[in-house]
C-alpha positions as CSV (number, residue, x, y, z in Angstrom):
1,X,162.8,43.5,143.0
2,X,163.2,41.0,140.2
3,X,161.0,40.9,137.5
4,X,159.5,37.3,136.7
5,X,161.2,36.8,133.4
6,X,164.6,36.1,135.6
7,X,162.9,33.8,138.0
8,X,164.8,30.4,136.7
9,X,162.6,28.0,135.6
10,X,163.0,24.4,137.1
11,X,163.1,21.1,136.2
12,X,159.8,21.0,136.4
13,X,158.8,23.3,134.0
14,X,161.0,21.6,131.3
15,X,158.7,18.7,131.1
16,X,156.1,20.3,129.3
17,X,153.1,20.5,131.4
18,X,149.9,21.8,130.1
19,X,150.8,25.0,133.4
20,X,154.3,24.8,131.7
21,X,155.5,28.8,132.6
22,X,152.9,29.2,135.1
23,X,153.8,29.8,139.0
24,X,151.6,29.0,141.9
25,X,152.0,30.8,145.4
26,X,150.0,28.5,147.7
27,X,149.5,30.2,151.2
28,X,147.6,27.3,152.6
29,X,147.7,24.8,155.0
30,X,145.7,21.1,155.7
31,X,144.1,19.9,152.5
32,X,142.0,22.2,150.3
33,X,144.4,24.8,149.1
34,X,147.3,22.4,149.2
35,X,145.8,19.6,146.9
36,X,144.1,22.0,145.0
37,X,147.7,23.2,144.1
38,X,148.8,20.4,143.7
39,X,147.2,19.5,141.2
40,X,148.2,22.4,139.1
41,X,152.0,21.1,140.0
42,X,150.9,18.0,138.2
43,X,150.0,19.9,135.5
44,X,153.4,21.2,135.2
45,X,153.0,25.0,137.0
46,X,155.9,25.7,139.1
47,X,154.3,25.5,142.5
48,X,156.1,27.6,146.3
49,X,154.1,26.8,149.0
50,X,155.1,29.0,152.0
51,X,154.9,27.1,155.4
52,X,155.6,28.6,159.1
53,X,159.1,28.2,160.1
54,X,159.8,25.6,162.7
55,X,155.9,23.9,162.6
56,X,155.3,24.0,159.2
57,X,151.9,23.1,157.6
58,X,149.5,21.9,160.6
59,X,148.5,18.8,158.7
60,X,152.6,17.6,159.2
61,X,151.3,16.9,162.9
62,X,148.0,15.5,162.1
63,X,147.1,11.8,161.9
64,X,149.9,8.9,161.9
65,X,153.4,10.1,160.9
66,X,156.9,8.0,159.6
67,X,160.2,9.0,160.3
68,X,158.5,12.4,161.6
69,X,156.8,13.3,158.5
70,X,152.8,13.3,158.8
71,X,150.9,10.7,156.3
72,X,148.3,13.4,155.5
73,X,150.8,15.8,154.3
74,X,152.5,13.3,152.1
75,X,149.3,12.2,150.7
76,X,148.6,15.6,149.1
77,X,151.5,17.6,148.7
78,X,153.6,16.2,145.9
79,X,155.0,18.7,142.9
80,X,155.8,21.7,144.7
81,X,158.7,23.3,146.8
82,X,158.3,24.2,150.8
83,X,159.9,27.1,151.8
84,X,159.4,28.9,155.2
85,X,158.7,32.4,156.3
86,X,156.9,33.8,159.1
87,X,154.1,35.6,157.1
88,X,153.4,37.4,160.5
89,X,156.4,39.1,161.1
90,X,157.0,42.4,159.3
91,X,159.9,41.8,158.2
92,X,159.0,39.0,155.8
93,X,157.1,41.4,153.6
94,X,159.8,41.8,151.1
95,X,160.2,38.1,150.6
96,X,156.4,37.6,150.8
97,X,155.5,41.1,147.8
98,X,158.8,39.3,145.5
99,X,157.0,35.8,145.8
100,X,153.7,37.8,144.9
101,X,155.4,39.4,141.8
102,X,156.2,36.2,140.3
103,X,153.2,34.3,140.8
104,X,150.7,34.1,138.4
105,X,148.4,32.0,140.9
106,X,148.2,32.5,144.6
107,X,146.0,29.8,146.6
108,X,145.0,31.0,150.1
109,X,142.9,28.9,152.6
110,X,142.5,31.3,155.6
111,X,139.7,32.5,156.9
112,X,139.2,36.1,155.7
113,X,140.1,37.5,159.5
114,X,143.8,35.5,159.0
115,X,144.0,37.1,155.6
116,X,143.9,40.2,157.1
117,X,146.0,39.1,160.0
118,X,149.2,38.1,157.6
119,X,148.4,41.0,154.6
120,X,147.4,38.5,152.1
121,X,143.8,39.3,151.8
122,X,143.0,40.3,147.7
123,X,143.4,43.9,147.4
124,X,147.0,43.9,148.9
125,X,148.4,40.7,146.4
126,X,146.7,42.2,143.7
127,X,148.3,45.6,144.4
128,X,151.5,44.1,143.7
129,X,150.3,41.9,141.2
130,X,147.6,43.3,139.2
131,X,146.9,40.7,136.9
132,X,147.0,37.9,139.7
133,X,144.5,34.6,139.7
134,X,143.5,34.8,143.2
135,X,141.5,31.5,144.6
136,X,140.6,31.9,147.9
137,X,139.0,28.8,149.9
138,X,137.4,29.4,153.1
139,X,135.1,27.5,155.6
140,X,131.6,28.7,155.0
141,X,131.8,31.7,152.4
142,X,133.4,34.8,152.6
143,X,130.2,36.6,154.0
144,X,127.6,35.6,156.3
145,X,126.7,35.0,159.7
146,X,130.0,32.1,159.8
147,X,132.3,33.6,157.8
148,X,134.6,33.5,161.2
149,X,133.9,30.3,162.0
150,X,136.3,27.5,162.1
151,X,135.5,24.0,160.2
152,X,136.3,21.3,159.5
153,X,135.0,18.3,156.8
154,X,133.0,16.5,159.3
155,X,131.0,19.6,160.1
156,X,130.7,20.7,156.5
157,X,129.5,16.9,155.8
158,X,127.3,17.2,158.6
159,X,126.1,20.9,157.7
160,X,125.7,20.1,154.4
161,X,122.9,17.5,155.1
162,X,125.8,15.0,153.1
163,X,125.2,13.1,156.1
164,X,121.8,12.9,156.6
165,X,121.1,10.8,153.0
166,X,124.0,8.5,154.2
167,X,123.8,5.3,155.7
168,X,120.7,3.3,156.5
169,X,117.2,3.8,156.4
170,X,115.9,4.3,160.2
171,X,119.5,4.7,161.4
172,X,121.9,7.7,162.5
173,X,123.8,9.8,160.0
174,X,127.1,8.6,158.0
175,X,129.8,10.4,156.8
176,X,131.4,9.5,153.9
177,X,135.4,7.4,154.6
178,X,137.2,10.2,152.8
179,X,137.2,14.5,153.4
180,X,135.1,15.1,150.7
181,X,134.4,18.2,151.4
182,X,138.4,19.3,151.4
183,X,138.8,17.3,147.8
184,X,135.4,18.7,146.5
185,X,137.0,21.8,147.5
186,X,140.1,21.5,146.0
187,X,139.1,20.4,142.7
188,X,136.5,22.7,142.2
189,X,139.3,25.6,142.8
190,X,141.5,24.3,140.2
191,X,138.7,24.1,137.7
192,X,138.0,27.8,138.4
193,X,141.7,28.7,138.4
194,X,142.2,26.9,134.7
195,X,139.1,28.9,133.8
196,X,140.5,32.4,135.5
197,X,144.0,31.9,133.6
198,X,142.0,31.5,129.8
199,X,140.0,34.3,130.7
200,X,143.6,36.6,131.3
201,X,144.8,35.1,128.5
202,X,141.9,36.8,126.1
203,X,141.8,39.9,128.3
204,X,144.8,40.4,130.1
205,X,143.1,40.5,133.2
206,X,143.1,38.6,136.5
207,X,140.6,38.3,139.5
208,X,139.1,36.7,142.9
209,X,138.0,33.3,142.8
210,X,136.2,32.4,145.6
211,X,135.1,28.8,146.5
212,X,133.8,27.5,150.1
213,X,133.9,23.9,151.5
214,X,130.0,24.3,152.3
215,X,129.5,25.2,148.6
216,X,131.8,22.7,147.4
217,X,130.2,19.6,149.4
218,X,126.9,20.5,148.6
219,X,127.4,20.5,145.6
220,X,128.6,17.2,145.2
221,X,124.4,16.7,146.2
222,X,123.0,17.9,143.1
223,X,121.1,14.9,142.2
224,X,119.1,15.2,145.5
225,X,118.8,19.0,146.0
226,X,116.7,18.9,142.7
227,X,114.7,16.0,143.9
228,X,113.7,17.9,147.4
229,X,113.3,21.0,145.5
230,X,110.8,19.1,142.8
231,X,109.3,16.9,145.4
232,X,109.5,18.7,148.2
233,X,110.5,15.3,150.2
234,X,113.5,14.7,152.6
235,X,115.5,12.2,150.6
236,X,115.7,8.5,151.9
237,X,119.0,7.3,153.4
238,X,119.2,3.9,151.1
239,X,122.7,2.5,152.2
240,X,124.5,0.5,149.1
241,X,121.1,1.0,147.1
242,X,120.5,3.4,144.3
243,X,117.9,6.3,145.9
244,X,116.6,6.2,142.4
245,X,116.4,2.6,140.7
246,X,116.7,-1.6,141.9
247,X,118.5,-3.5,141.3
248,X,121.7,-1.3,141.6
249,X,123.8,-2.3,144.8
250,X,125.8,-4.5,147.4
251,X,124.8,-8.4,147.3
252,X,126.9,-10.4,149.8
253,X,128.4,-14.0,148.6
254,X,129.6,-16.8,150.1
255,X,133.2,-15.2,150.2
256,X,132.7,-11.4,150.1
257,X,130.0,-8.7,148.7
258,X,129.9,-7.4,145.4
259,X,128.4,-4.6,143.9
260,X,126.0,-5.0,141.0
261,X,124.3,-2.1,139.1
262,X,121.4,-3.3,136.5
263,X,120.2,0.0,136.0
264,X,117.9,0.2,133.0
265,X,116.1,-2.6,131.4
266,X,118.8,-4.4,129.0
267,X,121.5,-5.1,132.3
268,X,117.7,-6.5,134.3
269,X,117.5,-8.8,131.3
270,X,121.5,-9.6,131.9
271,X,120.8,-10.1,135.3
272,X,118.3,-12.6,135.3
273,X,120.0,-14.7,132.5
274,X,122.8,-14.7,134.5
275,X,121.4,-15.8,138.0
276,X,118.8,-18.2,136.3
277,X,115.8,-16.3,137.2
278,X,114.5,-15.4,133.8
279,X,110.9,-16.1,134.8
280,X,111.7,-12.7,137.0
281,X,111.5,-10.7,133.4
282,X,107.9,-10.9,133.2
283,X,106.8,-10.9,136.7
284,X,104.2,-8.3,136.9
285,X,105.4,-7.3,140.3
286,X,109.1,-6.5,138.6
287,X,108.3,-5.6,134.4
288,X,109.4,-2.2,134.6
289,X,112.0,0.0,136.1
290,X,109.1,1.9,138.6
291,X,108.1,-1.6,140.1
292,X,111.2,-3.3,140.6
293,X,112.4,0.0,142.7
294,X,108.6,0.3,144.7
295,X,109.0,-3.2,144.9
296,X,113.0,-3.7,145.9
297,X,111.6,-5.6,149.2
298,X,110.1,-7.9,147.5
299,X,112.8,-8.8,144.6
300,X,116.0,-8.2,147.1
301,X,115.2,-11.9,149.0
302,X,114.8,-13.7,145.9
303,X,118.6,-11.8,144.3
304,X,120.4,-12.6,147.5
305,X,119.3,-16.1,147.6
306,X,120.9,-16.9,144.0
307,X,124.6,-14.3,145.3
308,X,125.3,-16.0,148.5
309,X,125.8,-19.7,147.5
310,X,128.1,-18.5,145.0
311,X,132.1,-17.0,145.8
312,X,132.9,-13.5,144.8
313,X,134.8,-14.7,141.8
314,X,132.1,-16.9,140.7
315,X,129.3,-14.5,140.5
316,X,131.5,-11.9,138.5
317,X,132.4,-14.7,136.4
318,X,128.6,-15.5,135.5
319,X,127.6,-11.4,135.4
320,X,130.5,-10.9,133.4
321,X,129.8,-13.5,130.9
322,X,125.7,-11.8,130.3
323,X,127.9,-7.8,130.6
324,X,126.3,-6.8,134.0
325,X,127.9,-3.5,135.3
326,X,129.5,-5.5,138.1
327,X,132.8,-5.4,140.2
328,X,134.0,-7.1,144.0
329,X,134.2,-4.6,147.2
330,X,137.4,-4.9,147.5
331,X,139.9,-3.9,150.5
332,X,142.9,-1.8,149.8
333,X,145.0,-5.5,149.8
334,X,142.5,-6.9,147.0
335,X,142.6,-3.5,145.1
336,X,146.1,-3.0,144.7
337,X,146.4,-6.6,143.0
338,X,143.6,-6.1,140.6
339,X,144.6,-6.5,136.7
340,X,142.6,-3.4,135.7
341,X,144.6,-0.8,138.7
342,X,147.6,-2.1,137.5
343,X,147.3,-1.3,134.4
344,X,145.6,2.3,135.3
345,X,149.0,3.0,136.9
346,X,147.4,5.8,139.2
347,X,150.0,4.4,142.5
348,X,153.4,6.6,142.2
349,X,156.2,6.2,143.9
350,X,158.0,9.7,144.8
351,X,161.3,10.5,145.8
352,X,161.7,12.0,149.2
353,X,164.9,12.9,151.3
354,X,163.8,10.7,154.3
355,X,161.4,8.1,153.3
356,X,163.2,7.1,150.6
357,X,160.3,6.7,148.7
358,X,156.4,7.4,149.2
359,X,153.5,6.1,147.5
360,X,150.3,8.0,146.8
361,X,147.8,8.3,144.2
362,X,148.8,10.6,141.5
363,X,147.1,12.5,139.1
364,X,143.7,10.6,137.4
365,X,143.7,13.0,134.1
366,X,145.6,11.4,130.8
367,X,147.0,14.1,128.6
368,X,147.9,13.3,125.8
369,X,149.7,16.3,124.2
370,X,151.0,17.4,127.5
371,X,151.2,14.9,130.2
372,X,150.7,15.6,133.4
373,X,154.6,16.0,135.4
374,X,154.9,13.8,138.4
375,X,158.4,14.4,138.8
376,X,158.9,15.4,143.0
377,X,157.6,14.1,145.9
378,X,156.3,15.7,149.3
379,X,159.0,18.2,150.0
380,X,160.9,18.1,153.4
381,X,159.5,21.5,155.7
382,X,161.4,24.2,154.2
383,X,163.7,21.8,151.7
384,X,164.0,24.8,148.6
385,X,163.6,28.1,151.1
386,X,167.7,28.7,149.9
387,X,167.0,27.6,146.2
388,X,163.8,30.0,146.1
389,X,165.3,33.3,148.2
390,X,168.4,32.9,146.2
391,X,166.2,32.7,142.4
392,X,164.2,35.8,143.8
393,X,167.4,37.7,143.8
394,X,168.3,37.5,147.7
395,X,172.1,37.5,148.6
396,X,173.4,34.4,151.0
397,X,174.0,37.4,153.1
398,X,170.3,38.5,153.6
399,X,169.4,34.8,153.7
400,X,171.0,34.5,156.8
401,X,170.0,37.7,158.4
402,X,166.6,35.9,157.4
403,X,167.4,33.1,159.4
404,X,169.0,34.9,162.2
405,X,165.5,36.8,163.0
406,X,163.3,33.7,162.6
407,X,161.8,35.7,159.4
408,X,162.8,31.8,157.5
């Protein structure tokens, strides 16, 4: 088996990536474990991620697809190479322990009875790899009475009481427009990996990481688990309003909505400059922060009437001018043309074999020392499986005989 220090380097890991040197195995499939190494590809660690022969990753057939390949998958899959082997067949153990060898990362999203099913549960990758990070995401936790169930976001959203404080008062439960629990997920994993890999560079030692969607979601709540614990009151759903202070939310205009957010005393001051209601400063009913939230039926009627005889552009104008926290609710048409995303730069276009191109949002963190590497696309199912076999030291011969038993 080869040893790591002749596993060629790519193109990626010439750009200088803070992971620059680093290899990811990801053995995961729909979102958590896939963007979660992803973003470590953007960080410039050479990221494999092994997908079933013939189906690939099951989030290729979910949702809406183009030209065959599914929008989901595209979305969070950039910065890595797709290979395929049949992790349940026997015979893909040798290909499987020399991926293992060279990793210095493996992601795995399976519940802990498919970890068992396929041989990649802890014990086994770290018997090949003793100083392996190991990160392994599952449903619910890897004990407990649902440590076999399956899950998905709405149900963690929903088991998480995430959407119970969503939405309006007196009406059903919301969940949130994006899988928060999936991106919670994956971002807290790659914090914990970053932290894992410092620690084995001190001590020379790797371990299990273990991070759970339930976890992960509810911890996203912090601001309100410490309220019910302190309280010992169910939080209000409040909709587009602050659960804590008024005025901070969504005011409709003649055109649109915006969002507005004067949150302490100096932006209530703005506020009232700005809409011409200055003699709201020293109303007794609204002179401090307590009373304008206890009192937010009162004051709401008298802020709407002033937003919804103006447009969208002319209230930010006027909020602007006074420095209120303010900004438009913009649609995905209105938010790709504003001045300030332009200039953020966060839409990429990738490269991809049948699309041409595909655009996503890439990687928020700025670098400065060493940027983050956007430099592939979504990877066709199985596009580098030759590449990869052939850099682990397998002949074209045994590639084929790979291929010939379904084992790629």
């Amino acid at each position: 088996m080869n040893d790591k220090r002749n596993f060629q380097p790519s193109v990626l890991s010439a750009l200088k990536g803070a992971l620059q040197g680093y290899t990811v195995l990801e053995l995961s499939t729909l979102i958590s474990g896939p963007y979660c190494a992803t973003l470590l590809g953007d960080m410039g660690a050479e990221v494999i991620k092994v997908e079933a022969p013939g189906t690939g990753d099951g989030i290729r057939q979910l949702g809406p697809s183009e030209e065959g390949e599914g929008i989901l998958y595209l979305a969070v899959n950039r910065n890595k190479k797709s290979i395929t082997l049949a992790l349940k067949k026997p015979e893909a153990r040798e290909v499987l322990d020399r991926l293992i060898e060279t990793a210095d990362v493996v992601v795995v999203n399976f519940r802990p009875d498919i970890r068992e099913k396929y041989g990649i549960e802890y014990d086994r990758v770290r018997a090949v790899k003793p100083d392996v990070v190991y990160l392994s995401i599952t449903a619910f936790g890897e004990e407990g009475p649902y440590r076999l169930k399956p899950g998905t976001d709405h149900v963690f959203q929903a088991l998480s009481g995430f959407m119970n404080i969503s939405g309006e008062q007196g009406q059903g439960p919301v969940k949130t427009g994006v899988p928060i629990a999936d991106m919670a997920a994956s971002l807290y994993g790659a914090i914990g990996i970053m932290g894992a890999l410092m620690h084995r560079g001190r001590t020379g030692e790797g371990q299990l990481l273990k991070v759970s969607l339930l976890d992960a979601v509810m911890c996203l709540q912090g601001t309100h688990i410490t309220e019910y614990f302190i309280t010992g009151k169910e939080p209000n759903r409040c909709g587009n309003d602050s659960p804590f202070v008024y005025p901070v939310g969504v005011f409709r205009t003649a055109d649109g909505y915006v969002a507005v957010s004067a949150f302490n005393e100096k932006f209530w001051r703005c506020l009232c400059r700005a809409l011409d209601l200055n003699e709201l400063v020293g109303d007794e009913r609204f002179d401090t922060e307590d009373k304008r939230f206890a009192n937010r039926d009162e004051l709401r009627p008298l802020l709407t009437e002033r937003f919804s005889g103006r447009t969208n552009a002319q209230v930010l104008e006027i909020l602007e001018q006074e420095d209120v926290p303010c900004g438009p609710v913009n649609t995905y048409d209105s938010l790709f043309q504003d001045p300030q995303v332009k200039e953020n730069a966060l839409i990429k276009d990738w490269p991809h074999p049948l699309l041409k191109t595909v655009k996503t949002a890439g990687n928020p963190i700025r670098f400065e020392g060493s940027p983050v590497v956007e430099h592939s696309g979504p990877s066709v199912l199985g596009e580098h499986t030759d590449e990869v076999l052939t850099e682990l030291g397998f002949s074209e011969r045994q590639i084929g005989e790979f291929r010939d038993k379904g084992i790629v």
